[in-house]
C-alpha positions as CSV (number, residue, x, y, z in Angstrom):
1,X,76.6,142.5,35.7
2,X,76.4,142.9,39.3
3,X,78.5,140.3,40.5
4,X,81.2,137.9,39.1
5,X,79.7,134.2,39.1
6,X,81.0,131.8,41.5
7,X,81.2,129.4,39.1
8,X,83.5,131.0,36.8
9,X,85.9,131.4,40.1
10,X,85.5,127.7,40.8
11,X,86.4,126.8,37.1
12,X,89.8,129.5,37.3
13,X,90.8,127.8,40.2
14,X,90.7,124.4,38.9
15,X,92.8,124.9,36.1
16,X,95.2,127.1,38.6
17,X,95.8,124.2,41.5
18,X,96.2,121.5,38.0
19,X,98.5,124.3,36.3
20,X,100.8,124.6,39.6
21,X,100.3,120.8,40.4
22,X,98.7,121.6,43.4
23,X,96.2,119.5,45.2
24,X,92.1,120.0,44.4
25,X,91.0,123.0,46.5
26,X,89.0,122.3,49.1
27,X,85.3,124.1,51.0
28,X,86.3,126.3,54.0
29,X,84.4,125.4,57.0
30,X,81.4,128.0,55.9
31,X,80.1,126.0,53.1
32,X,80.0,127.8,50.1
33,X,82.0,131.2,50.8
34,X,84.9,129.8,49.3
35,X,87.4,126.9,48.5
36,X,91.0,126.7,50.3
37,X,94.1,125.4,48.2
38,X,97.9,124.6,50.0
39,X,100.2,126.3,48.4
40,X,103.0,125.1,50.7
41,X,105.0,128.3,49.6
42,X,107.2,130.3,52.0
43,X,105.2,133.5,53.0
44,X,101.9,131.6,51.1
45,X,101.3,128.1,53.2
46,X,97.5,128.5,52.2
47,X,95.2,130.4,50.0
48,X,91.7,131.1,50.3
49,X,89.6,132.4,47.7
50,X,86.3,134.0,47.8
51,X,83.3,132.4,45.9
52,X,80.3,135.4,46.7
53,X,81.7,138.6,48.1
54,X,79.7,140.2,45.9
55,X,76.9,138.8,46.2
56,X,76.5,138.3,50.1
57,X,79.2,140.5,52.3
58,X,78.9,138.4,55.3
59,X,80.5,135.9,53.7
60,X,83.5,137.8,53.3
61,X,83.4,139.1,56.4
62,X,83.5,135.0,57.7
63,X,86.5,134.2,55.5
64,X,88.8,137.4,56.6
65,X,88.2,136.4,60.3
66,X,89.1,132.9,59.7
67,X,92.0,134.3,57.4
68,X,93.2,136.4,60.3
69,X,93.0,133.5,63.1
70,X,94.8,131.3,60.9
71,X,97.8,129.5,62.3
72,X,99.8,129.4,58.9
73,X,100.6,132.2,56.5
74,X,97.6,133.0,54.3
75,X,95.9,134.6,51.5
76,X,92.8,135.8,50.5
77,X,92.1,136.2,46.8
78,X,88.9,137.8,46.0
79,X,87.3,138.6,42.4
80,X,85.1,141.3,42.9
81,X,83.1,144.1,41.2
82,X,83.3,146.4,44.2
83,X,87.3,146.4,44.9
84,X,86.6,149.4,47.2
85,X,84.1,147.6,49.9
86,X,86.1,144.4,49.8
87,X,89.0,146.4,50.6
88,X,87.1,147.9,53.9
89,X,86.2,144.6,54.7
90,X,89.9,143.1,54.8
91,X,91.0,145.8,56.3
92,X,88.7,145.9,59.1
93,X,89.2,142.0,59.9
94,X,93.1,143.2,60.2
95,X,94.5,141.6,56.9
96,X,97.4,143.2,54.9
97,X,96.1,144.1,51.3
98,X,98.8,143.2,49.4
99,X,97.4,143.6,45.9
100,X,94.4,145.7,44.7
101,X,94.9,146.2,40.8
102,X,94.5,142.6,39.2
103,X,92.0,141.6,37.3
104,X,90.1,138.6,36.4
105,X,90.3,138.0,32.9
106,X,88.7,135.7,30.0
107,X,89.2,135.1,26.2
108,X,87.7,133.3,23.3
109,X,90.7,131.2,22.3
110,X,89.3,130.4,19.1
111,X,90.2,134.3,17.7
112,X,93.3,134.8,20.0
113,X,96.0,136.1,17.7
114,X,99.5,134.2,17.1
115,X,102.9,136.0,16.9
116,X,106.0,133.9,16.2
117,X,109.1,135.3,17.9
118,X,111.1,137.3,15.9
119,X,115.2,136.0,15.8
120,X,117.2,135.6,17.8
121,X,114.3,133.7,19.9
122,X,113.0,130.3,19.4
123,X,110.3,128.8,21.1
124,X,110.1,125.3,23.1
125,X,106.7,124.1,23.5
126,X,106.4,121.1,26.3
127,X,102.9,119.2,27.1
128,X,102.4,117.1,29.9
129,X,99.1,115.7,30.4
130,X,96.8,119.0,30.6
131,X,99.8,121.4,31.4
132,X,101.8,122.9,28.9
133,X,105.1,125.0,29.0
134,X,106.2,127.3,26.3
135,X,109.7,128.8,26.6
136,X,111.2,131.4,24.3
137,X,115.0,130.7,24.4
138,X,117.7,133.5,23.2
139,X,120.5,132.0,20.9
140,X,122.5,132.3,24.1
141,X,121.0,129.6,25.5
142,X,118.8,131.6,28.8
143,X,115.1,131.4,28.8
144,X,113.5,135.0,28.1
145,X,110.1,134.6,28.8
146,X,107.7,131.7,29.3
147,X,104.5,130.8,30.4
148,X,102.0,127.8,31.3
149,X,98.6,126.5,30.3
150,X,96.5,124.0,31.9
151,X,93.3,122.4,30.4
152,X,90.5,121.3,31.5
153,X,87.6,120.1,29.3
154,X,86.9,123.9,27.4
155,X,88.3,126.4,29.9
156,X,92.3,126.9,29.5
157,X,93.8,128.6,32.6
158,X,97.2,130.7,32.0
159,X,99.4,131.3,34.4
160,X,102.8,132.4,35.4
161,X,103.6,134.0,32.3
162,X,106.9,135.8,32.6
163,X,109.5,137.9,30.6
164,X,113.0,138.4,32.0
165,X,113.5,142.0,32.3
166,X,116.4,142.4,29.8
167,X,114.4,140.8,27.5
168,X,111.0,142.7,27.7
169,X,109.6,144.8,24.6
170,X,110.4,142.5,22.0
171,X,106.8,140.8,21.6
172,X,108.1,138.4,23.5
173,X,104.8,137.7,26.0
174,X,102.4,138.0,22.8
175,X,104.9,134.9,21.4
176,X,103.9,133.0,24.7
177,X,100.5,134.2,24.9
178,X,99.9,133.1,21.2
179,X,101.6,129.3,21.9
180,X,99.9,128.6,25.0
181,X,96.1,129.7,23.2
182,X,97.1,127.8,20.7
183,X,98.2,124.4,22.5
184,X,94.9,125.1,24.4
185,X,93.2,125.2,21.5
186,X,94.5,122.2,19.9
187,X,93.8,120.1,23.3
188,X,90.1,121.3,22.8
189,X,89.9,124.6,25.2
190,X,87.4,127.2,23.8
191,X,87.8,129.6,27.0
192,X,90.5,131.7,28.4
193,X,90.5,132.3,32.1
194,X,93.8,134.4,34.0
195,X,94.4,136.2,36.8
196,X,96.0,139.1,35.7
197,X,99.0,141.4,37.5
198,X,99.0,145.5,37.1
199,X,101.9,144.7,34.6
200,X,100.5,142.1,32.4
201,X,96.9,144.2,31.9
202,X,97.9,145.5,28.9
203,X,99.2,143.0,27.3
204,X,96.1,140.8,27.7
205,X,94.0,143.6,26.9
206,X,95.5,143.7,23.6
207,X,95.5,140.4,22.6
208,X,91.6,140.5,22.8
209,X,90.9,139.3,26.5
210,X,88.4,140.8,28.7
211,X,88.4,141.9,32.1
212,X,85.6,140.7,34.2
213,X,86.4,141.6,37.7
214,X,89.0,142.8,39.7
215,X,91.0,140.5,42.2
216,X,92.1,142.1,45.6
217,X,94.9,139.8,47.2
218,X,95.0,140.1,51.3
219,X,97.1,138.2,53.8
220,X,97.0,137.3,57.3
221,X,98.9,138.1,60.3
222,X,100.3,134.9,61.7
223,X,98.8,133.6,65.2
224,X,101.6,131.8,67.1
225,X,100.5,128.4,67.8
226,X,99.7,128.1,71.9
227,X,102.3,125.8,74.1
């Protein structure tokens, strides 16, 4: 594989905006580079992500300039096979690479493995519409991990899975991971899709899903707005 597929991206960030209840992301100006979602998030007003880096380089080179001359703090998120050119390229349009070590990961959901958490956790599983929440309570009442799911038609798209840090290597994120695949499944997902941090890598990894790109993360200077 020489590049990751823009449709794959498109389908990840569908399920992403519906998982954060965000608004549909929308084309940038340069038809076809890549889709823009407002995140309205301190630090993270918008976020751009990149369709064909890969693929064709001038389009990246187009989004980091608009990135960089935008008037709000933003991102650019872009799956990539070539982490190392993409990197240039940000850097060279004056964006801050703030992440260069995610991946872009998917899973067959129909295999993914289940682990129950072991006492003195019990788990709370919530579905809204497409979204569902699974929290793993301590029997003192604070959440120690959790997680969401949102699905749409096959693909399943996790996100925000989390583990409070007093509560971390107990199995705890395989328990969340197992719940959410298996809400997804039950809503009629077949696919995984994730974005996934340096720290959860391995966890994925060893609950059978596959990286197919990596994801560098740049942001923008912010242009004051003229008077």
């Amino acid at each position: 594989m020489t590049k990751i597929e823009s449709e794959l991206i498109r389908r990840w960030l569908r399920g992403w905006t519906v998982a954060r209840s965000l608004p549909e992301a929308e084309s940038v100006e340069s038809a076809g580079d890549g889709l823009r979602s407002r995140c309205d998030q301190p630090g993270r007003e918008v976020e751009v992500f990149a369709l064909r880096a890969d693929e064709e380089p001038e389009s990246l080179t187009r989004l980091a300039a608009a990135v960089a001359a935008a008037r709000q703090p933003t991102w650019l998120t872009v799956p990539t096979l070539r982490p190392g050119t993409v990197e240039a390229a940000v850097n060279a349009a004056g964006l801050e690479v703030l992440h260069r070590s995610e991946w872009f990961m998917t899973a067959d959901l129909a295999g993914h493995p289940r682990h129950a958490p072991a006492a003195p956790y019990e788990r709370e599983v919530r579905t809204e519409g497409p979204v569902t929440v699974v929290s793993l309570h301590h029997s003192s009442g604070e959440v120690a991990a959790r997680g969401t799911i949102a699905v749409l038609g096959a693909d399943a798209v996790a996100d925000r899975i989390e583990t409070d840090p007093a509560h971390r290597r107990r199995g705890l994120g395989r328990a969340v991971m197992g719940a959410l695949a298996e809400a997804a499944v039950a809503q009629g997902a077949r696919t995984g899709l994730l974005i996934a941090s340096a720290e959860g890598q391995r966890l994925y990894s060893s609950l059978g899903w596959r990286r197919e790109a990596d994801v560098v993360i740049a942001r923008g200077p912010v242009v004051p707005s003229s008077r």
